[in-house]
DRENVEXZA-418991 format. One record per residue (C-alpha): x, y, z. Coordinates in steps of 0.02 Angstrom, whole numbers, padded with zeros to 5 digits, always signed. Layout:
XYZ ...
END
This chain:
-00418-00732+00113 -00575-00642+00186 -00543-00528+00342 -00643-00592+00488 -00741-00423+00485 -00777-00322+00343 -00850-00148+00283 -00981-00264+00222 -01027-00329+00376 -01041-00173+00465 -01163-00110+00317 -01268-00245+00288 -01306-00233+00478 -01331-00052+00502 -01339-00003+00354 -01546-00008+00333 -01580+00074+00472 -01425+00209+00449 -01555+00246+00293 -01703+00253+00352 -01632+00366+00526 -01580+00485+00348 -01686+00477+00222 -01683+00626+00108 -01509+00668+00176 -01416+00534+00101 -01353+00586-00109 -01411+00451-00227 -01222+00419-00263 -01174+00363-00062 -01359+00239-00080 -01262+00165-00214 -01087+00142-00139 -01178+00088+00021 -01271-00043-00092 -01103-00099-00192 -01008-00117-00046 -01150-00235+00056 -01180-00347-00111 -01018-00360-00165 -00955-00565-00199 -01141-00613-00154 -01273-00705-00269 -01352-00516-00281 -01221-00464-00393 -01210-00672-00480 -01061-00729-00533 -00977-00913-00586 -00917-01091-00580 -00739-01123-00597 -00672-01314-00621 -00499-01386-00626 -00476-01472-00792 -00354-01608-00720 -00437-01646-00514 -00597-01573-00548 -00579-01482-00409 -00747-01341-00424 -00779-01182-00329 -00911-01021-00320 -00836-00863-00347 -00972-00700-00354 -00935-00566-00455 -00871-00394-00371 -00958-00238-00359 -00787-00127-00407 -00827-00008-00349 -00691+00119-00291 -00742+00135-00115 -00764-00045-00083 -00625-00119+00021 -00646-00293-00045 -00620-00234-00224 -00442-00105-00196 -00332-00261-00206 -00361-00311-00375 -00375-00142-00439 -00222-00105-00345 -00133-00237-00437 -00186-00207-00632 -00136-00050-00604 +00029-00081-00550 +00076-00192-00684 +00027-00065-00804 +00153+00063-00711 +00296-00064-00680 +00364-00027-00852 +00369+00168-00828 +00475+00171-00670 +00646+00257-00716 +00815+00185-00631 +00825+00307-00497 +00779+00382-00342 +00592+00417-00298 +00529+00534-00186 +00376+00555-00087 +00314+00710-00061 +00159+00755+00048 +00023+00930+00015 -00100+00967+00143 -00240+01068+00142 -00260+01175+00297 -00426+01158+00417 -00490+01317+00382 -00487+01258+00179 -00531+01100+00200 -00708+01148+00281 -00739+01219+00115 -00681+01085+00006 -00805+00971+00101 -00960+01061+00039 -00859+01093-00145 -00767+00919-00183 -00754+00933-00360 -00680+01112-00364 -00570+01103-00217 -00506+00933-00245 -00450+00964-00428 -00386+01144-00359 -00267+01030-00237 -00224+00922-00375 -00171+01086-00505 -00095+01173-00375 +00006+01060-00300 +00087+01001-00468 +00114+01164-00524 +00188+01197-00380 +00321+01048-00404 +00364+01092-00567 +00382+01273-00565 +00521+01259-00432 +00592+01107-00522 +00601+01191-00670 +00683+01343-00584 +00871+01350-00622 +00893+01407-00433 +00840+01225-00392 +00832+01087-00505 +00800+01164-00673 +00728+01040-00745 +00560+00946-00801 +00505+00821-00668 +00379+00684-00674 +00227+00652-00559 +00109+00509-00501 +00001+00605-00385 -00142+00536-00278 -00272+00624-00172 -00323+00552+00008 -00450+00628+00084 -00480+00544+00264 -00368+00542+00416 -00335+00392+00522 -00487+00399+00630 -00598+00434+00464 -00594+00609+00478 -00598+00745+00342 -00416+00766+00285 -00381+00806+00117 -00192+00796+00059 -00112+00745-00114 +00014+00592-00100 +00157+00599-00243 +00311+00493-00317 +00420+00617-00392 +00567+00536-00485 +00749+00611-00438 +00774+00706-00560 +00709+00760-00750 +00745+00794-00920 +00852+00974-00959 +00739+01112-01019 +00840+01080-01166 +00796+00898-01189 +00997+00849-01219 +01026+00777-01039 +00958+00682-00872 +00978+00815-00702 +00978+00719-00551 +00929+00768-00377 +01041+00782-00259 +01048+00588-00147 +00943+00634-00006 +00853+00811-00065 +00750+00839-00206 +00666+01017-00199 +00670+01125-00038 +00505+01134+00063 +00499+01299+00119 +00502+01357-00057 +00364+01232-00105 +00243+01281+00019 +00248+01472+00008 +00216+01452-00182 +00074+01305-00137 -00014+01410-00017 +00003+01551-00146 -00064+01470-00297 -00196+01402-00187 -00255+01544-00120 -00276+01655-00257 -00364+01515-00384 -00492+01496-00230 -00524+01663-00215 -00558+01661-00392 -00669+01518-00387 -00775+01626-00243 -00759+01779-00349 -00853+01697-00498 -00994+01633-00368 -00938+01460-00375 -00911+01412-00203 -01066+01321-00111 -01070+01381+00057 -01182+01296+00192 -01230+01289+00360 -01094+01369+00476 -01002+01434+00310 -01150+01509+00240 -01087+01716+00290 -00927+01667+00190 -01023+01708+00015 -00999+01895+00073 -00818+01930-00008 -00739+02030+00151 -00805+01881+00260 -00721+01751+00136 -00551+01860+00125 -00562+01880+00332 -00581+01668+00353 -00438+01626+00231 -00327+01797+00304 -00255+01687+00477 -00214+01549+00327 -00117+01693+00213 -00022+01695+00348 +00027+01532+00421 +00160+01424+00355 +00086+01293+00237 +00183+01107+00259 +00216+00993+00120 +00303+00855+00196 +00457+00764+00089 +00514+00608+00140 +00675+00526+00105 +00700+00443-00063 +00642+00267-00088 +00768+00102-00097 +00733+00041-00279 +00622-00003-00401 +00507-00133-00258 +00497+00006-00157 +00413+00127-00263 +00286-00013-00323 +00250-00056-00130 +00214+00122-00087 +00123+00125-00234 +00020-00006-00183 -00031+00052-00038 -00073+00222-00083 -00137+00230-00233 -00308+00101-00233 -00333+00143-00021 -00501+00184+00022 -00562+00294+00213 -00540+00085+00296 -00463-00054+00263 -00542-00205+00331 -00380-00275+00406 -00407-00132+00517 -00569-00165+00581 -00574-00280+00768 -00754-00281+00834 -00913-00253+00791 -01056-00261+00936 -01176-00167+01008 -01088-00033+01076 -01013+00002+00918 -00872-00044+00781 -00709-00033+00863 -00544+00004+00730 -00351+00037+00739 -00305+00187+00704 -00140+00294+00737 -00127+00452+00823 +00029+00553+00728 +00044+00683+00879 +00118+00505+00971 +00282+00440+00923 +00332+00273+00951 +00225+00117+01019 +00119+00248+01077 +00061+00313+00896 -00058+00160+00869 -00223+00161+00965 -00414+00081+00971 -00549+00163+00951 -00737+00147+00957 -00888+00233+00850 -01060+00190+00848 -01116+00098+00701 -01218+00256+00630 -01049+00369+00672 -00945+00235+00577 -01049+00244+00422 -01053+00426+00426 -00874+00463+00407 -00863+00296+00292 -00970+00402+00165 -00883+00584+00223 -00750+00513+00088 -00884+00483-00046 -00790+00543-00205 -00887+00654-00354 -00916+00534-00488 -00815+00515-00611 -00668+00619-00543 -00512+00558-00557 -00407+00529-00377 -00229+00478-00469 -00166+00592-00601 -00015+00620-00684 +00103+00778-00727 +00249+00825-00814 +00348+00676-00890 +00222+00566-00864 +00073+00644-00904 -00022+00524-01025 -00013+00626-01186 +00153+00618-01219 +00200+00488-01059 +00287+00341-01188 +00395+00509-01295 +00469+00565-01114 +00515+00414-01039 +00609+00318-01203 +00715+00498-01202 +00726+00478-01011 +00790+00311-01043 +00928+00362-01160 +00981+00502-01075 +00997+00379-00929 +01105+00256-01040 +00967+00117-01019 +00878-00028-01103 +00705+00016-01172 +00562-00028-01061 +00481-00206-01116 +00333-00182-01245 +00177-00218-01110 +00068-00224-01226 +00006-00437-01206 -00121-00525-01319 -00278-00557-01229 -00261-00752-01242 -00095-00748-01154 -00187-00679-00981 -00141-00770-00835 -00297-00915-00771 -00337-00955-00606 -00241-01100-00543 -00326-01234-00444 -00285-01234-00260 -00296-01421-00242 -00177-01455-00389 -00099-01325-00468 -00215-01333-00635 -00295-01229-00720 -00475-01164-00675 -00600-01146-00826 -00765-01074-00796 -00930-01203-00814 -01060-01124-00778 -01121-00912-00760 -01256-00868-00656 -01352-00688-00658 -01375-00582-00533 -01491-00637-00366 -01459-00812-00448 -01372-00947-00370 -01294-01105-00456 -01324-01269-00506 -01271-01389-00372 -01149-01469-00448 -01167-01659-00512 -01125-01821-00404 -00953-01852-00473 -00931-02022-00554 -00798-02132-00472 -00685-02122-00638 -00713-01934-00653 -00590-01866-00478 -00714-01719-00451 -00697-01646-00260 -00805-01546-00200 -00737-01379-00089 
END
């Protein structure tokens, strides 16, 4: 069902004169998202006719932009993707487990996405499995789904890594399963001091071969004693990876999943007003506990859009990855073994014949929806033919 206010909405609005107020400081890749996102399931981008073969029953549908960033198109992403990942959950505990990238970093990963983003990802999972595969803690090899965020609640800059971390792993030996202890999977304190570490030193590296782009008020940070001076208070500090308490099954894992892993900076559920003083969105404040965490708040249009596109990700980089036992190379080898060890059934073969894809059913009836007619893009269709009295078409 369409939200009563969308993304969309708020683009196609404000979005025209959010570009011209920015022209030539707007990257050709957020002119593009901005243009998915305010075309998407319109005649601009075409799309189809569907018709119930028993009622008759026909509808529009308008193709999707998919792009990543678009609210509208998350949910159906969310969802192939799940049922691709049902079959590799394991019949155990799951953790969550939570990296964040201090302030004073993440001011540089702003102006270096690519780098610093995929320096999160690689040292957060090295991280994990080093101390997993320390005899001290778990000593063995773990598996990882791990997804970046990179927006707080209130659309602000936050970059942090997300992760599902089953209870346990495979020996370093490969002859049995280790679990985690019920409620504890690696300790924190551990994790962060070798995060922050690992961190640290691969961005200095990155700065010592002169790859770093430094603007604006970080622009004295190319000089190396000014870099090593910013990042010293952070050397110092306690970094926090957050662990939450493992999950209650199987369902569990694939809610959190969904949630997570497809989210973009908004959803549009979220969204409450949009006026002339400005678009006004839920949001929760986690310094508040209680009733008092969720709040309202209101940003100009051009303020909205701004941090909308401060989330922009590089193309073609990858914001779910996976490590260790299920990292794709050799993901189907680990988990049958996993599944032995564990004394279960194989997983189902997912692999479906094309013809055997579920159809549309018809929302009058319960039949099945066939397309009739395609129309291109900036087209619209056909209006459909007076039915005959014999024939039981409805219209919508």
């Amino acid at each position: 069902m369409r939200a009563s206010l969308e993304v969309a909405d708020i683009f196609r609005a404000a979005g025209p004169a959010y570009r011209m107020a920015h022209a030539g400081h707007l990257s050709l890749h957020q002119l593009k998202i901005m243009s998915a996102i305010e075309h998407c399931r319109t005649a601009a981008l075409g799309g189809h006719v569907e018709a119930c073969t028993d009622c008759g029953h026909w509808r529009i549908a308008y193709n999707s932009c998919r792009n990543r960033h678009c609210p509208r198109c998350q949910g159906a992403a969310a969802r192939t993707w799940l049922e691709a990942r049902e079959a590799d959950l394991l019949p155990v505990g799951y953790f969550h487990v939570v990296f964040t990238l201090p302030a004073e970093v993440a001011a540089i990963a702003f102006h270096n996405k690519a780098l610093v983003y995929d320096l999160l990802f690689k040292a957060a999972a090295d991280t994990m499995l080093t101390i997993a595969a320390d005899p001290k803690h778990l000593g063995a090899r773990i598996g990882i789904t791990a997804v970046l965020h990179t927006w707080g609640s209130a659309l602000t800059h936050h970059p942090h890594i997300h992760m599902i971390v089953p209870g346990g792993g495979i020996s370093r030996d490969g002859t049995r399963w280790i679990s985690a202890r019920p409620a504890f999977l690696l300790p924190v304190r551990v994790l962060g001091a070798l995060f922050r570490r690992l961190f640290l030193t691969r961005l200095r590296a990155l700065h010592d071969r002169g790859q770093l782009a430094l603007f604006g008020s970080l622009t004295h940070l190319a000089e190396r004693r000014a870099f090593l001076r910013h990042l010293s208070p952070v050397r110092k500090k306690r970094w926090v990876v957050y662990a939450k308490p493992p999950f209650a099954g199987p369902e569990a894992v694939l809610a959190y999943l969904s949630r997570y892993t497809h989210r973009v900076a908004i959803s549009n559920s979220r969204l409450l007003r949009f006026d002339e003083v400005g678009v006004t969105f839920r949001y929760k404040d986690y310094r508040k506990s209680g009733a008092g965490r969720q709040q309202v708040m209101t940003l100009a249009a051009d303020e909205f859009i701004r941090r909308f596109l401060l989330h922009a990700l590089p193309r073609g980089f990858h914001r779910i990855r996976h490590y260790g036992l299920l990292a794709s190379a050799r993901r189907k080898y680990h988990l049958e073994r996993a599944r032995r060890l564990l004394s279960v059934a194989p997983s189902p073969d997912d692999d479906q014949p094309a013809d055997l894809k579920a159809q549309p059913l018809c929302p009058c009836c319960g039949g099945t929806m066939i397309i009739i007619e395609v129309f291109e893009r900036r087209y619209l269709p056909r209006a459909p033919p007076s039915p005959a009295p014999s024939s039981g078409i409805q219209a919508p």
